[in-house]
C-alpha positions as CSV (number, residue, x, y, z in Angstrom):
1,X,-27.0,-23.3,21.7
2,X,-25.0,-21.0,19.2
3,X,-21.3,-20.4,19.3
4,X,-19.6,-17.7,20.1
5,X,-17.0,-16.2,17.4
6,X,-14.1,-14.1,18.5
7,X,-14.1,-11.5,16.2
8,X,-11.5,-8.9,15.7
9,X,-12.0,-6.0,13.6
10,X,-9.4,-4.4,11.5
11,X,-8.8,-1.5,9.6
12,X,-5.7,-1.6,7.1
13,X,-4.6,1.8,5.7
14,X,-2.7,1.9,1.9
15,X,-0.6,-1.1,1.6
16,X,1.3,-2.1,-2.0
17,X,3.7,-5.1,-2.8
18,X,4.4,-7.6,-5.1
19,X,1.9,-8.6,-7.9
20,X,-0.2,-5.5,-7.2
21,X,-3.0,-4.7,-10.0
22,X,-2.0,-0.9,-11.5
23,X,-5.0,0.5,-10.7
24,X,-3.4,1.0,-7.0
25,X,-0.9,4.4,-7.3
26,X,2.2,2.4,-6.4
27,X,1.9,-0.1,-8.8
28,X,0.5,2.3,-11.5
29,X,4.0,4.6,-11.2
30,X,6.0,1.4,-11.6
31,X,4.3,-0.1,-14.4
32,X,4.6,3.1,-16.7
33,X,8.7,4.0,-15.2
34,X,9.1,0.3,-16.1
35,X,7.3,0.6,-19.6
36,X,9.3,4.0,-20.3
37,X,12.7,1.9,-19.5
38,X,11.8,-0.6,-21.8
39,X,10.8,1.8,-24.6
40,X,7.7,1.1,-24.8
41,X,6.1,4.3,-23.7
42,X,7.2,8.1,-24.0
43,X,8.5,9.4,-20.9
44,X,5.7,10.8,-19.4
45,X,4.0,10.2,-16.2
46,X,0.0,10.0,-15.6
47,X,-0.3,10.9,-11.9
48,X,-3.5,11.7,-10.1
49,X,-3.2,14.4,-7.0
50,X,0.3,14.5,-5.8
51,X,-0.2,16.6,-3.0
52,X,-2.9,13.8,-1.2
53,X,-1.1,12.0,1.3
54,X,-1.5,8.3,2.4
55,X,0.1,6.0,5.2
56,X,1.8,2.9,3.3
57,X,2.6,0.0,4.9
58,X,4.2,-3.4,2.9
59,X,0.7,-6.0,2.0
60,X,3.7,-8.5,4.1
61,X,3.4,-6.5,7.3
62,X,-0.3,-5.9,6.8
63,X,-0.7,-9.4,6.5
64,X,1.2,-10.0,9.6
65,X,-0.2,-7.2,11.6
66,X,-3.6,-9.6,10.7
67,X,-2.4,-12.2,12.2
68,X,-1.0,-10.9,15.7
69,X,-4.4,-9.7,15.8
70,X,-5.6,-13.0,16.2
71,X,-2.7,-13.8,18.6
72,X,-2.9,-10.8,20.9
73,X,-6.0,-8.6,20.4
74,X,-9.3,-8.3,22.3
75,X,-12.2,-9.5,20.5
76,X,-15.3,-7.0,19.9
77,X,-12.2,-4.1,19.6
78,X,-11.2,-2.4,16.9
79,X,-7.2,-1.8,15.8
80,X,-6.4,-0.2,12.8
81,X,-3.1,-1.3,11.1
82,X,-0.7,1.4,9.5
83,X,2.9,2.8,9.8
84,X,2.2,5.7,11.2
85,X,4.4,7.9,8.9
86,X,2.3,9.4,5.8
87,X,4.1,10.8,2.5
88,X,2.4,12.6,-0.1
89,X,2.0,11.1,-3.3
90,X,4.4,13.1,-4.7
91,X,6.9,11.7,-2.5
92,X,6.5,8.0,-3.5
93,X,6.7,8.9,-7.3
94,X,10.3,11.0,-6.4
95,X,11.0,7.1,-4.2
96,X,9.9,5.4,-7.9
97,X,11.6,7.8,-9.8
98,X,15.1,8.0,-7.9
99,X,15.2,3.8,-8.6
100,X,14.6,4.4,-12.6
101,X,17.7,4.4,-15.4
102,X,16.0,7.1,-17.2
């Protein structure tokens, strides 16, 4: 007789954080604000579509969202996890660019 696996499906919107490769926007405006600071790049910015807007949630919160999933959801259902606010991407380099020294 086979067992029967609870399974809870989940769909995570944008989420950045700590150690984040660059090749995610967040993490791409830091590393070259950070590598102009430092002097190690001119001071330009290589941005994509700035007027594209996400929902960005902290990887942390995502990865707690995942596990109140397991906690309180119903399996077979489907829950997507988000903030619920969305900024453009504009918006999160101004964010970036408001924390720089230069």
């Amino acid at each position: 007789m086979g067992s029967k696996l609870n399974i809870i499906r989940t769909r995570a919107f944008n989420h950045t954080g700590p150690r984040q490769r660059e090749v995610f926007v967040c993490a791409s405006f830091g590393k070259q604000i950070a590598e102009i600071e430092k002097g190690l790049k001119k001071p330009i910015i290589y941005v994509g579509n700035l007027d594209a807007k996400r929902d960005f949630s902290d990887v942390r919160d995502i990865v707690k969202a995942y596990w109140l999933t397991t906690e309180y959801c119903i399996p077979g259902e489907v829950y997507n996890i988000c903030a619920g606010k969305f900024y453009s991407i504009k918006e999160v380099l101004d964010i970036l660019l408001s924390c720089a020294k230069v």
